[in-house]
TORFIPA-612853 format. One record per residue (C-alpha): x, z, y. Coordinates in Angstrom, 2 decimals. Example, Ala and Ser with C-alpha at 12.3 -4.5 7.8 and 13.67 -1.06 7.14 Angstrom:
// TORFIPA-612853
@x 12.30&z 7.80&y -4.50
@x 13.67&z 7.14&y -1.06
// end
This chain:
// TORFIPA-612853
@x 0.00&z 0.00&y 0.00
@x 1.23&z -1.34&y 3.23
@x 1.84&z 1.66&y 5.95
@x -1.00&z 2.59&y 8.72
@x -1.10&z 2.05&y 12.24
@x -1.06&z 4.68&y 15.39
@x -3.91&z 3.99&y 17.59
@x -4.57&z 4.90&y 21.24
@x -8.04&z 4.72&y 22.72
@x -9.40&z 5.44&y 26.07
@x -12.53&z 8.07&y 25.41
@x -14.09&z 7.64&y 29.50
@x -14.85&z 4.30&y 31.45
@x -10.93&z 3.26&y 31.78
@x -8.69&z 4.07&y 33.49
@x -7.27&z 7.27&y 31.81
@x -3.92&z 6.88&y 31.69
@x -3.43&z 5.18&y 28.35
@x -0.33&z 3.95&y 30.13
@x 2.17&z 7.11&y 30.10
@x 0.69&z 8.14&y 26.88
@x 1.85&z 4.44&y 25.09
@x 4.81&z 4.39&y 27.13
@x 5.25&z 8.22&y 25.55
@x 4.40&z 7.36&y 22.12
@x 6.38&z 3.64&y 22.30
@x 9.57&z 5.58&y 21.90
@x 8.95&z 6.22&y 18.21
@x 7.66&z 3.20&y 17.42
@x 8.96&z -0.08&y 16.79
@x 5.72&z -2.70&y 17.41
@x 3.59&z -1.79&y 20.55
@x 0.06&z -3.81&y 19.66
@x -2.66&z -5.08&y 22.22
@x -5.54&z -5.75&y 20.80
@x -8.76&z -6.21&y 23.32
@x -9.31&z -6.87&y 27.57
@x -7.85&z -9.33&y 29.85
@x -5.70&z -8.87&y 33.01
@x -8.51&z -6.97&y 34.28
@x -7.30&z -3.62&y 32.76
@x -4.29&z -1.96&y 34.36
@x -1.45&z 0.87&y 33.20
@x 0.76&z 2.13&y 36.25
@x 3.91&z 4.17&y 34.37
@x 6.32&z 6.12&y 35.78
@x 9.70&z 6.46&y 34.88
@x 11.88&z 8.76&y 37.51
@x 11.47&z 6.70&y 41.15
@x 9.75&z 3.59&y 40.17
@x 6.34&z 2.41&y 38.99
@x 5.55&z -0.38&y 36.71
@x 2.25&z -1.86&y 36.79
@x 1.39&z -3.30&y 33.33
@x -1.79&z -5.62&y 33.33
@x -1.65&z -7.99&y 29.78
@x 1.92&z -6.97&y 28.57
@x 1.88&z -3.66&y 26.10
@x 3.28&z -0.33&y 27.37
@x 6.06&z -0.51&y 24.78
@x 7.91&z -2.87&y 27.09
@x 9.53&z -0.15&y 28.57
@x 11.33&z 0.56&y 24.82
@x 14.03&z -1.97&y 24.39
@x 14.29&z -1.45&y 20.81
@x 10.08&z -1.97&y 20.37
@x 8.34&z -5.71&y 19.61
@x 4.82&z -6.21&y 21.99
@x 2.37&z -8.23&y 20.76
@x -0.40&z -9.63&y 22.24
@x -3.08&z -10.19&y 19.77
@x -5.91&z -12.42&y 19.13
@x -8.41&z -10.21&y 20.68
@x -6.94&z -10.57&y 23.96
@x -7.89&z -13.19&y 27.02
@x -5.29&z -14.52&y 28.18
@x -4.53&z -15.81&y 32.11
@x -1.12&z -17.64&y 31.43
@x -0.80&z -17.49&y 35.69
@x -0.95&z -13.89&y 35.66
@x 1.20&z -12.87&y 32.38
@x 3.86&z -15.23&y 33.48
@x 3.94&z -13.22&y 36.49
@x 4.18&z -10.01&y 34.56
@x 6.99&z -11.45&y 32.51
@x 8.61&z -11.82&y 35.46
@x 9.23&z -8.61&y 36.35
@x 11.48&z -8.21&y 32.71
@x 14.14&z -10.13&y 31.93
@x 15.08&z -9.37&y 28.29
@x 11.80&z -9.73&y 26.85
@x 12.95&z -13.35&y 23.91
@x 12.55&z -11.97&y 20.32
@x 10.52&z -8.65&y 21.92
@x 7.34&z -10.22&y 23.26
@x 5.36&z -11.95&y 20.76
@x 1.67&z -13.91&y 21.59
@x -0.87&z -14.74&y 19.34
@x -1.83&z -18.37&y 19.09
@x -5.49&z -17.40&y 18.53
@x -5.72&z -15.26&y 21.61
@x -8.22&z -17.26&y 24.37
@x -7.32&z -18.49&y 27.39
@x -8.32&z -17.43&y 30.61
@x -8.25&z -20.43&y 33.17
@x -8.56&z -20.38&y 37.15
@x -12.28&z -21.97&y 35.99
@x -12.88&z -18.82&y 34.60
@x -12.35&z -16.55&y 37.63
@x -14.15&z -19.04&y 40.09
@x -17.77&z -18.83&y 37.67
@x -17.20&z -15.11&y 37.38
@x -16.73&z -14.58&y 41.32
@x -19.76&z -16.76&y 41.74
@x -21.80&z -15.08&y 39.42
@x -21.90&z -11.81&y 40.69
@x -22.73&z -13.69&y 44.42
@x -25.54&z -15.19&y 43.03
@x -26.21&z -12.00&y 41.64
@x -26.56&z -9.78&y 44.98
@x -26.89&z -6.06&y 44.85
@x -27.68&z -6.55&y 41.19
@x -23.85&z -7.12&y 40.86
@x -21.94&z -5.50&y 37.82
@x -19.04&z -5.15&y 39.90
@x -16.79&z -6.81&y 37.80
@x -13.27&z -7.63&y 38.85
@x -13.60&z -10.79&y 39.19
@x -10.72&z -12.11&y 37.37
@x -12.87&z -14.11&y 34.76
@x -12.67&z -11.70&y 31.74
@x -16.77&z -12.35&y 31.13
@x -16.99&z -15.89&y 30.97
@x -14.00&z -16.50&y 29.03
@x -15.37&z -13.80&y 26.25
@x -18.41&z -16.16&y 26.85
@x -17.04&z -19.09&y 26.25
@x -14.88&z -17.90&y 23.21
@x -18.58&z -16.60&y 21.50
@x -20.45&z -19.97&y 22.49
@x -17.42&z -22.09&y 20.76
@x -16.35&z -23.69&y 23.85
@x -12.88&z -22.04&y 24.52
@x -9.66&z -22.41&y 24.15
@x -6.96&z -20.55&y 22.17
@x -3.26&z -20.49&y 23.17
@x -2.37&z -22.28&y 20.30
@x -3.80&z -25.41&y 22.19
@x -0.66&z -24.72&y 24.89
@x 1.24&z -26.69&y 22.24
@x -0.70&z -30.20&y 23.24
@x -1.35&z -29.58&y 26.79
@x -2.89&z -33.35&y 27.44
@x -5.29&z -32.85&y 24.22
@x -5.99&z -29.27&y 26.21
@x -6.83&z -30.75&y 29.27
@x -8.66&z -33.63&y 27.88
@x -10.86&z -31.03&y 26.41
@x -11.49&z -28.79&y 29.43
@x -12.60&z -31.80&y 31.95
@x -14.86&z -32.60&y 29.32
@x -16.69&z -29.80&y 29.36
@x -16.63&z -29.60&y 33.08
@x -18.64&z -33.45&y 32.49
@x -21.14&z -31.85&y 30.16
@x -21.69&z -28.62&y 32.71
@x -21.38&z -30.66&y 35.76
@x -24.94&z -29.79&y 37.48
@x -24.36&z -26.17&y 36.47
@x -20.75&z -25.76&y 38.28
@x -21.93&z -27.97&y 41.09
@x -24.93&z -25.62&y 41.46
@x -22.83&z -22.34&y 41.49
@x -20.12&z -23.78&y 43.68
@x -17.50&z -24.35&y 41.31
@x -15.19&z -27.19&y 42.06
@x -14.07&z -29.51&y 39.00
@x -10.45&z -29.69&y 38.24
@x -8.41&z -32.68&y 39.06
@x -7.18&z -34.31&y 35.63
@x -3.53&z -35.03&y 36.25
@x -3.21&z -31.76&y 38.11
@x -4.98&z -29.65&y 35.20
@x -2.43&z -31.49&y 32.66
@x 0.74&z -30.50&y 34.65
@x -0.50&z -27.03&y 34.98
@x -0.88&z -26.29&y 31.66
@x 2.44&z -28.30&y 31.05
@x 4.14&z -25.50&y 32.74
@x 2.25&z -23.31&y 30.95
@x 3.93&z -24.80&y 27.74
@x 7.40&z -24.51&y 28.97
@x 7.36&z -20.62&y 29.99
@x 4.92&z -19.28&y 26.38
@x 6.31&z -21.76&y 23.78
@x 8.63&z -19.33&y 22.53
@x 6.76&z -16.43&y 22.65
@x 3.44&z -18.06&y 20.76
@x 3.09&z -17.39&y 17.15
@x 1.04&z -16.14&y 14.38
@x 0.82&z -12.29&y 14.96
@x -1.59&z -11.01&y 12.45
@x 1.24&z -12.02&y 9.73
@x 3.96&z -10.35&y 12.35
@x 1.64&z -7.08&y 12.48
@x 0.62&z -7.01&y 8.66
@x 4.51&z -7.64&y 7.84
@x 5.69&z -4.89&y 9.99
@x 3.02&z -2.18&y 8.19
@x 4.45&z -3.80&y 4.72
@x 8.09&z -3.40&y 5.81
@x 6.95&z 0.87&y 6.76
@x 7.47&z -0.93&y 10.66
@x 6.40&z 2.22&y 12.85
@x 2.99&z 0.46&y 14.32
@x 1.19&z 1.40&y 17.63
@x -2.10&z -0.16&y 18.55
@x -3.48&z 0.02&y 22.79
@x -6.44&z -1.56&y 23.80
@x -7.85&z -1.79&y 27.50
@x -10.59&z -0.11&y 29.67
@x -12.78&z 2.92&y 28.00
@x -15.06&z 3.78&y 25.17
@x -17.83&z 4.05&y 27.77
@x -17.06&z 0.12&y 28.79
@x -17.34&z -0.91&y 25.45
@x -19.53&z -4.05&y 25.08
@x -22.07&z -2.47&y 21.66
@x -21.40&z 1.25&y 22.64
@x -20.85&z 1.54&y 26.90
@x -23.47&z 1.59&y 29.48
@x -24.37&z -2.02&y 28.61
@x -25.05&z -4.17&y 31.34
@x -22.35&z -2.29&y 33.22
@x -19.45&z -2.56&y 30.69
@x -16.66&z -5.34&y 29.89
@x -16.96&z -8.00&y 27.55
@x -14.59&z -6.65&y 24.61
@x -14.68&z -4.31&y 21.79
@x -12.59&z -1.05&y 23.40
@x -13.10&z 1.24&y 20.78
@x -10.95&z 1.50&y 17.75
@x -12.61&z -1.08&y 15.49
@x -11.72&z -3.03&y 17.90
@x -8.41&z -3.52&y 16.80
@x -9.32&z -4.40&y 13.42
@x -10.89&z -7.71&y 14.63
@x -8.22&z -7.90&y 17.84
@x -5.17&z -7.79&y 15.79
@x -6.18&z -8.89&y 12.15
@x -6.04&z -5.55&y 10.41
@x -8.41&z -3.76&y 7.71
@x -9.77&z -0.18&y 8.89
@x -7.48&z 1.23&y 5.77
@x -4.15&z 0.12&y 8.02
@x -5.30&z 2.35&y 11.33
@x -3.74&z 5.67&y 10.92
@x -3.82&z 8.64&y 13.77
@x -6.04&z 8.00&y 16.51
@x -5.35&z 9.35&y 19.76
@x -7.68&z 9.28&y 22.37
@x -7.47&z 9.32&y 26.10
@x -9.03&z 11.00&y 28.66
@x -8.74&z 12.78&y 31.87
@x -9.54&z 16.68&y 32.64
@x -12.00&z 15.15&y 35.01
@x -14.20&z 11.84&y 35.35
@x -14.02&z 8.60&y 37.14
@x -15.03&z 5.34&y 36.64
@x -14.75&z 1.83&y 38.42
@x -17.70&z -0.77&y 39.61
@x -21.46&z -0.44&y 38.69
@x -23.69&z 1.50&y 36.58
@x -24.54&z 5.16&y 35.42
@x -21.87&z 7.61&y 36.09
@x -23.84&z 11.27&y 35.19
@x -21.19&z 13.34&y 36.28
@x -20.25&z 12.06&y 39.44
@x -19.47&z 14.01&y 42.38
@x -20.88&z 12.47&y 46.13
@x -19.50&z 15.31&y 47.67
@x -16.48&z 16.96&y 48.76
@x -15.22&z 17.33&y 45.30
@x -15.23&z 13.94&y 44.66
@x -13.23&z 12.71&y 47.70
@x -10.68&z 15.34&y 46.35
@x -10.29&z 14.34&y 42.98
@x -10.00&z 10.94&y 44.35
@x -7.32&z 11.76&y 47.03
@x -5.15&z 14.14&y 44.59
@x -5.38&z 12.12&y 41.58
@x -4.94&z 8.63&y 43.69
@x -7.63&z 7.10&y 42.06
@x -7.55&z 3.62&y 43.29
@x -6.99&z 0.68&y 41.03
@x -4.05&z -1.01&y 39.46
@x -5.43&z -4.14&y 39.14
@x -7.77&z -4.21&y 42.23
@x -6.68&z -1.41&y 44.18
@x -10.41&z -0.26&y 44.39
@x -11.93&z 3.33&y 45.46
@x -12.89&z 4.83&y 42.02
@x -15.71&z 6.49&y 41.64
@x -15.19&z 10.52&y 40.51
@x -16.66&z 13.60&y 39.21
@x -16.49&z 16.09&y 36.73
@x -15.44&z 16.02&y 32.68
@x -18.04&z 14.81&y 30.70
@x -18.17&z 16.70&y 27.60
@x -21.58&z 14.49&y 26.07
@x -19.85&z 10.96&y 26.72
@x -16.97&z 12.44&y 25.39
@x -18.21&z 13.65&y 22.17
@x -20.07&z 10.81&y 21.40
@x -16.11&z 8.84&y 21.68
@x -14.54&z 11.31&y 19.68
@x -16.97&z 10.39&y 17.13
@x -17.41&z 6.47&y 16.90
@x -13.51&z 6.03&y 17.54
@x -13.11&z 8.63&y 14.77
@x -10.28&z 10.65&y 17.08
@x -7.43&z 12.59&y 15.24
@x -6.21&z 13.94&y 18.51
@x -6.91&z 13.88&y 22.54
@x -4.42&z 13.49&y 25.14
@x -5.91&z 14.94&y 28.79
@x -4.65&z 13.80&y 31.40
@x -4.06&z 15.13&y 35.35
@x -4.72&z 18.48&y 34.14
@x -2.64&z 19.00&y 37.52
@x -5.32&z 16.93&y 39.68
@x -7.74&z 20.42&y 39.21
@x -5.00&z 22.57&y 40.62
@x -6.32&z 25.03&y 43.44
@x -9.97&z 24.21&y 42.81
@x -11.80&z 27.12&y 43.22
@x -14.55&z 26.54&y 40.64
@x -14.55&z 23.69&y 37.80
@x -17.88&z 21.81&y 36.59
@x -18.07&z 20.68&y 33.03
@x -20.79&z 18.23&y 32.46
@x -22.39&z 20.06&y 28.90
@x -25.74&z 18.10&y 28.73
@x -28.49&z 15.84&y 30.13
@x -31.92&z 16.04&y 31.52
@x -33.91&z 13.64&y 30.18
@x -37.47&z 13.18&y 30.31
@x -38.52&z 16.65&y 31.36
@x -35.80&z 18.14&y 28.24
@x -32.40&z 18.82&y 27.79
@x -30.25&z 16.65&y 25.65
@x -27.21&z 16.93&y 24.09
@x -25.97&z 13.17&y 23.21
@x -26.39&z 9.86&y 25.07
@x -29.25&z 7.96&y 25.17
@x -30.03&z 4.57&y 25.22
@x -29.66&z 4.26&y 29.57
@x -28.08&z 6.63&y 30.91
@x -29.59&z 5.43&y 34.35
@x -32.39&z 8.23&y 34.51
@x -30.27&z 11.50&y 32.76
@x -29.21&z 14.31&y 35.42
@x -26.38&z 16.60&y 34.44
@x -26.30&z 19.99&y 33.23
@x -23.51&z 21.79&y 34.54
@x -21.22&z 25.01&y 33.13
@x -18.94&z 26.37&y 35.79
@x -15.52&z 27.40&y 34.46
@x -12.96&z 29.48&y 37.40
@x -10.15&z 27.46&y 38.47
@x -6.50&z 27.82&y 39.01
@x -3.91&z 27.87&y 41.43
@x -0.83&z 25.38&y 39.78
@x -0.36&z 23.14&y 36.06
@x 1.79&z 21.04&y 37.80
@x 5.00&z 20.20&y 35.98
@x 4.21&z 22.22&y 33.25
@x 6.05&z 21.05&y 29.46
@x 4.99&z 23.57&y 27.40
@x 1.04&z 25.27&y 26.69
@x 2.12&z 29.30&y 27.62
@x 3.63&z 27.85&y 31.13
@x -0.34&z 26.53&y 32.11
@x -2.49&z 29.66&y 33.76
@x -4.67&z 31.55&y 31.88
@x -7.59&z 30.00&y 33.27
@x -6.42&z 26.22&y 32.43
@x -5.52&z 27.53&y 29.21
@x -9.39&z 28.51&y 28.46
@x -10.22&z 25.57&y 30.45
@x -8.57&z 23.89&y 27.26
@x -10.16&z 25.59&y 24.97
@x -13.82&z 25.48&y 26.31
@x -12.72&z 21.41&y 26.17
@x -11.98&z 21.43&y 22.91
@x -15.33&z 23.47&y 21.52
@x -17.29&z 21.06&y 23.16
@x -16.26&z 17.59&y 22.29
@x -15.09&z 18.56&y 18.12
@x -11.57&z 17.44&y 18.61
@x -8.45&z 18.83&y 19.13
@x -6.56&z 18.61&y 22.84
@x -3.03&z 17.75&y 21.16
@x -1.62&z 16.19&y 24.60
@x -1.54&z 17.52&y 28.05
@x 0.07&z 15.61&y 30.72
@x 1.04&z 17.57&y 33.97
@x 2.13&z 14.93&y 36.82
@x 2.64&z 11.29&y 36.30
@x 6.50&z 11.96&y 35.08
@x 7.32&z 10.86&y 31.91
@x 8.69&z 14.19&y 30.86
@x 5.59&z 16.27&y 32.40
@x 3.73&z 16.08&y 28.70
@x 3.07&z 19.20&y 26.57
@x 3.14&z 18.24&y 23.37
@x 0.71&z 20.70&y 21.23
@x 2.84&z 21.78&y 17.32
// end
């Protein structure tokens, strides 16, 4: 039997820093795996005095001695990873891209900007960087794979066709059609800068578990975001919780191995849609200013509020979570009082799991005392009392184990729980 596969998954609505947890874990591993999301998603990591933003290429990048892999699962913008390459310059026989991952072409953007015009305040409040409508086009049998890199005038020969067949609809939503010999030559350079880094990954991954390869698997965004299981409309367009990467990478469930999930000691969450614990207040504008929660990708305000111990449960359980890391334990420093979302109003009762629309549920609170400093923290008996029951309320609530604390964005600002 071939060896299993580390997992990380994000247990909120993204943005949880999965990022200094892979980066964490890459160290001990020698294949770093992406398996779901576009350029949409975002890790900022930290290593001493400079930060690396990290949209499409896995965290392990930071390891010299780790293989990335992009896998199948993944929409790719070939503009917007060759940027992100560019930022490396070592990354031949370490960066690896699966030829059945889908492309994500300037087309793409331009019908996802102008759907959510034509969409008003109805909006999902997407990024607008195309991530829908090429998962759309990949279900309706109408995109394209990187593979198809390799014949670049077949490619483009292919994509102005189907800008023929959809002309009224693009012409109606504002979309302008490519030219020809300008498509061709930009998915000629295309070519020139992936070649080498295209290939068959779901025999790379399967060989490394055979060869006892130390295997990590990241994903993008949140449990919460997930297409079957988030706050559906208001989610992304991938599989973000654990199966996921089964289906993203070419794995059975018998090769994932510890699952670690992610999730901050508080609550935010980016765009449109239901957001229970959310703070309007005071509160909010301070989690938001202490934890600098604007976005890597867009730089956007993100919305914030307190931990939600119902949307976290129900994670734990469908991603089937060994362990959790929480993150910016430090962000709660010198708050006088601490809210921990513990159940929902619904319908004139109180519930204690999430329901079908999560529009109409008002949270039930329970106050915990705060503390005065976690900050820099590396080991459990150095946090205060109170964060230490903080903790352990945390982990009552939600059935899982807190096996990861992180302190401060450092790298070395991590308790790791024996």
């Amino acid at each position: 039997m071939s060896n299993q596969a580390d997992l990380i998954v994000g247990l909120q609505w993204g943005d949880e820093g999965k990022g200094k947890i892979v980066d964490h874990m890459a160290q001990t591993h020698d294949y770093v795996c992406r398996f779901a999301g576009g350029h949409n998603a975002g890790h900022t990591i930290v290593v001493g005095e400079e930060k690396i933003a990290l949209h499409l290429i896995p965290s392990g990048v930071l390891n010299p001695d780790a293989k990335n892999i992009v896998g199948n699962g993944v929409v790719l913008s070939p503009v917007d990873f060759i940027e992100e390459m560019s930022q490396f310059d070592d990354l031949e026989g370490r960066l690896f891209i699966s030829d059945k991952a889908h492309l994500l072409l300037p087309y793409h953007a331009a019908i996802d900007q102008a759907r959510e015009r034509m969409k008003g305040d109805k909006a999902i409040g997407t990024t607008g960087k195309g991530i829908g409508p090429a998962y759309g086009d990949k279900v309706a049998r109408v995109g394209h794979r990187v593979g198809e890199l390799h014949h670049p005038r077949k490619l483009a020969d292919k994509i102005m066709d189907y800008f023929s067949m959809n002309a009224p609809v693009f012409a109606a939503m504002g979309v302008e059609t490519p030219d020809a010999q300008e498509l061709y030559h930009e998915l000629l350079e295309y070519r020139e800068v992936l070649e080498p880094y295209i290939t068959d990954t779901t025999l790379l991954v399967q060989k490394a578990l055979e060869e006892g390869k130390r295997v990590l698997l990241e994903g993008a965004q949140g449990t919460m975001l997930d297409i079957d299981h988030g706050t559906y409309p208001y989610v992304t367009s991938s599989t973000t919780i654990s199966a996921g990467a089964c289906s993203g990478l070419g794995l059975s469930p018998k090769e994932i191995g510890r699952v670690t999930g992610i999730a901050k000691a508080y609550c935010t969450r980016v765009g449109n849609g239901p957001f229970p614990s959310e703070d309007h207040g005071e509160a909010g504008q301070r989690l938001r200013d202490r934890g600098h929660e604007y976005g890597t990708t867009t730089g956007r305000a993100r919305r914030c509020g307190w931990f939600d111990a119902v949307a976290m449960r129900h994670a734990v359980r469908i991603n089937g979570v060994d362990q959790v890391a929480l993150m910016k334990l430090d962000v709660l420093d010198g708050f006088e009082e601490i809210k921990v979302c513990v159940g929902y109003e619904f319908e004139g009762r109180e519930i204690d799991y999430v329901p079908y629309d999560l529009e109409e549920v008002q949270p039930v609170y329970r106050i915990f005392k705060g503390w005065k400093r976690s900050e820099g923290a590396r080991n459990f008996e150095e946090l205060p009392e109170a964060a230490r029951e903080y903790i352990g309320a945390l982990e009552e609530m939600i059935g899982c184990r807190i096996g990861i604390i992180s302190t401060s964005p450092e790298r070395e600002d991590t308790i790791v729980r024996r």
